[in-house]
C-alpha atoms as one frame of an Amber mdcrd trajectory, in Angstrom:
protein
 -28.331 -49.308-122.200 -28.519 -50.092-125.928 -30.763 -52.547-127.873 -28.287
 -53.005-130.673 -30.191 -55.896-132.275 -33.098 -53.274-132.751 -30.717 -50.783
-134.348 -29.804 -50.503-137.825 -28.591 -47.055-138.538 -26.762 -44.950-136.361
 -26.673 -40.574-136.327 -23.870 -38.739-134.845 -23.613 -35.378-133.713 -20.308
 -33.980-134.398 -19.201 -30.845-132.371 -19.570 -32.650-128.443 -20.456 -36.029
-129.926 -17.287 -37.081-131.970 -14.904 -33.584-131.615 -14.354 -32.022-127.940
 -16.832 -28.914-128.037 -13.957 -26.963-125.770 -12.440 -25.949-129.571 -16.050
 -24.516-130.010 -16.439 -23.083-126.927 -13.007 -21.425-126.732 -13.665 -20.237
-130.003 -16.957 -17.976-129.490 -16.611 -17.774-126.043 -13.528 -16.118-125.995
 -11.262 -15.469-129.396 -14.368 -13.751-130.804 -15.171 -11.758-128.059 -11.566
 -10.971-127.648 -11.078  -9.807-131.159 -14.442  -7.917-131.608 -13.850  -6.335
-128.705 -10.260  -5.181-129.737 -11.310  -3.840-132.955 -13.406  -1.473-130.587
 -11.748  -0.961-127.274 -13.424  -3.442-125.359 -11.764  -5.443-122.937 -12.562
  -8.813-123.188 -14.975  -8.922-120.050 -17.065  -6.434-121.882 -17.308  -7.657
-125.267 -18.178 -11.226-123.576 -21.385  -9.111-121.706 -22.077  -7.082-125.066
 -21.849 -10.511-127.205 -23.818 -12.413-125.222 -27.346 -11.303-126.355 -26.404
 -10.716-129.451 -25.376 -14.734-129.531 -28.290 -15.737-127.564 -31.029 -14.102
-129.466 -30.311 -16.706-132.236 -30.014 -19.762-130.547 -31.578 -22.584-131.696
 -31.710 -21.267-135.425 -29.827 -21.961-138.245 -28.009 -18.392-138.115 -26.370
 -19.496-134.811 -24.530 -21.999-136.694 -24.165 -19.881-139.566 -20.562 -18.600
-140.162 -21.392 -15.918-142.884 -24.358 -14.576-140.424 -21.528 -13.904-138.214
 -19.319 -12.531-140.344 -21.623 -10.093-141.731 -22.969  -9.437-137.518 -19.497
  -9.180-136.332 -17.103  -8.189-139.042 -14.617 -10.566-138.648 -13.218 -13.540
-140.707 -14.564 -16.172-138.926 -12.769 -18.800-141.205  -9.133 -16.871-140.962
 -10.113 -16.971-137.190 -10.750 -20.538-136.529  -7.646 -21.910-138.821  -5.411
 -19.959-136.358  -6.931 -21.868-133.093  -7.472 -25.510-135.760  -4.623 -27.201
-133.552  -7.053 -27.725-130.459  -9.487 -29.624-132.680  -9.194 -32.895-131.303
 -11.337 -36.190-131.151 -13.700 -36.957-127.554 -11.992 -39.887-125.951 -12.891
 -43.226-127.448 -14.902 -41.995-130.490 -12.269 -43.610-133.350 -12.692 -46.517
-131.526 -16.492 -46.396-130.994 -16.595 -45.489-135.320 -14.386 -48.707-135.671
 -16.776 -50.767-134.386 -19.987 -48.881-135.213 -18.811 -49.704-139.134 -17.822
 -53.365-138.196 -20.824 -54.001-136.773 -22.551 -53.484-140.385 -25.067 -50.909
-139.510 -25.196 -47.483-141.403 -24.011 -44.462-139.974 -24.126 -41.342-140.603
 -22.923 -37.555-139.789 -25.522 -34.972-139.000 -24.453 -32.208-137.863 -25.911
 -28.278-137.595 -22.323 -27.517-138.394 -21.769 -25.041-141.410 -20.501 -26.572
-144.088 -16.834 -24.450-143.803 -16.532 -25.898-140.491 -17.061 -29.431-141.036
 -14.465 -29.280-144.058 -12.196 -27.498-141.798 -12.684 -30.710-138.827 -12.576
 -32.746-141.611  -9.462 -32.038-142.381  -8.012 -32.288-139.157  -9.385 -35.525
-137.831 -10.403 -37.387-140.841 -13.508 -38.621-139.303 -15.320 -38.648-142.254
 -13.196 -42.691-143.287 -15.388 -43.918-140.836 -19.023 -42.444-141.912 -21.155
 -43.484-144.918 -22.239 -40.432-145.544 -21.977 -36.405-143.808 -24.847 -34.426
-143.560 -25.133 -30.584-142.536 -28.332 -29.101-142.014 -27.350 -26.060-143.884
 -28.468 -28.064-146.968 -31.283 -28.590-145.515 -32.568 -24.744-144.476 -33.369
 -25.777-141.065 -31.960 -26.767-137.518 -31.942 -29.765-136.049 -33.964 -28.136
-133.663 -36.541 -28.220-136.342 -38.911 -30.973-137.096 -38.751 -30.337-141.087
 -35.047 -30.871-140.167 -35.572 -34.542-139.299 -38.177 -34.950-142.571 -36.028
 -33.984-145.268 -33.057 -35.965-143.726 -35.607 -39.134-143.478 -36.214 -38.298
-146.824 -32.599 -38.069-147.835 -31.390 -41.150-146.136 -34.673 -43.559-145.861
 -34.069 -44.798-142.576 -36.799 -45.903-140.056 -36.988 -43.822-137.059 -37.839
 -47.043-134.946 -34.661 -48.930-135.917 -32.527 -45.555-135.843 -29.696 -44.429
-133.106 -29.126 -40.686-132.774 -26.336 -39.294-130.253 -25.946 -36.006-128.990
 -25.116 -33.757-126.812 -28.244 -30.907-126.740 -30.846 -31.645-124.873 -33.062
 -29.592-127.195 -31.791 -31.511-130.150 -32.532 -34.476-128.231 -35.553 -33.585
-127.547 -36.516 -32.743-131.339 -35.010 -36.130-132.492 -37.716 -37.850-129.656
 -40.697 -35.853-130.936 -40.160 -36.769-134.941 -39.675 -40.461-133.379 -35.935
 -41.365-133.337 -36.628 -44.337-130.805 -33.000 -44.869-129.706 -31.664 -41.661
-128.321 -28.307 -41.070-126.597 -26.580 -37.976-124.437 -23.484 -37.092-124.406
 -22.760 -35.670-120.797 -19.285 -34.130-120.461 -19.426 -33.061-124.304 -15.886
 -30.332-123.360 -12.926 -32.527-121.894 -12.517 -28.660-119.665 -15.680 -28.305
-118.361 -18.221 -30.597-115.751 -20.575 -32.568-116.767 -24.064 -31.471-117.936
 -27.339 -32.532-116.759 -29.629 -34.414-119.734 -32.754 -35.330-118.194 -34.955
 -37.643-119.726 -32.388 -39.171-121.626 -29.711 -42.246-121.094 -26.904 -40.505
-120.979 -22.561 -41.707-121.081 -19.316 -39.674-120.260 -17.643 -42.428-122.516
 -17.717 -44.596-125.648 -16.030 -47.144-123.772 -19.065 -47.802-121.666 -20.610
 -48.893-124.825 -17.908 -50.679-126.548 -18.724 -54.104-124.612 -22.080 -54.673
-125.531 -21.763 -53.128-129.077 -18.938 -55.806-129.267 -21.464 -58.471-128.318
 -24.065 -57.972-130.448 -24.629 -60.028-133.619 -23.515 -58.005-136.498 -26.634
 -56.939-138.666 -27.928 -59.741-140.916 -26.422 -62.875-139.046 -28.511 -64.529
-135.884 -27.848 -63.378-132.547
């Protein structure tokens, strides 16, 4: 599925790459809804309806993943809120052991993640992921999505790398999509991104419910800078 030979640096997603998105989507899906809707006498049925657009009209834009947009929009402590649910952060299956031999294998890799910077310290914290990383990266230092193609420039610019030697996982299709039109060559879904929920549909992309289906042939390629 992989030409690891023809990679050199690798991107991760974090939220449904690395860390099971069902913390996420229990999070916004329901606790916020439940507790915005308590503060006003909605069940939770209706402040899941009234939330929705409200959530939706900024998809895709840096407020979505902006926790002090939503505290301001909603009221609520959004930080107080997510350390009393931190306990079902938890690691996607095989991704420690993917990382262990991602960073054995000598090629860069790297966080990059649309996650505000609260939140990653906060998943940080719990998993430690960042041991196995050479470096984190959160759009919000960036001003812009991943969704967004000046996204993908001032990371290049950051980091250097070279698009056509460059790995990128994920599990958006949109992101996806914005990684293929900057020119991230090796692209790769994520399809059952919450360990609760079915799998997705990523069309147009190669696509694995598991690290371990990758763990054999990243295993038996050459590490970078020694002869295949």
């Amino acid at each position: 599925m992989l030409a690891w030979q023809q990679i050199e640096t690798v991107l991760l997603d974090m939220d449904g790459t690395l860390i099971d998105l069902h913390f996420d989507n229990f999070f916004w899906q329901h606790l916020v809804p439940e507790r915005w809707g308590a503060a006003r006498g909605l069940d939770l049925a209706t402040a899941q309806q009234t939330l929705a657009p409200v959530f939706s009209g900024v998809a895709g834009t840096l407020s979505w993943y902006c926790l002090d947009h939503w505290r301001r929009e909603l009221g609520l402590d959004i930080m107080a809120l997510k350390q009393e649910v931190a306990d079902k952060i938890a690691w996607r299956e095989d991704a420690q052991v993917f990382l262990q031999q991602l960073r054995a294998s000598g090629r860069r890799c790297y966080l990059f993640t649309n996650a505000h910077p609260d939140s990653l310290a906060l998943k940080l914290q719990r998993t430690g992921l960042d041991r196995y990383l050479d470096g984190l990266y959160s759009t919000h230092s960036f001003g812009l999505p991943k969704e967004e193609q000046g996204c993908w420039q001032a990371l290049q610019q950051t980091l250097g790398f070279d698009p056509a030697r460059t790995l990128f996982i994920d599990d958006s299709l949109r992101i996806l999509q914005s990684a293929r039109q900057f020119g991230i060559r090796h692209l790769l879904g994520i399809l059952a991104p919450d360990s609760q929920r079915p799998a997705q549909a990523l069309p147009g992309f190669p696509a694995i419910h598991h690290y371990r289906e990758l763990l054999a042939s990243l295993s038996a390629a050459a590490p970078l800078g020694k002869p295949g």
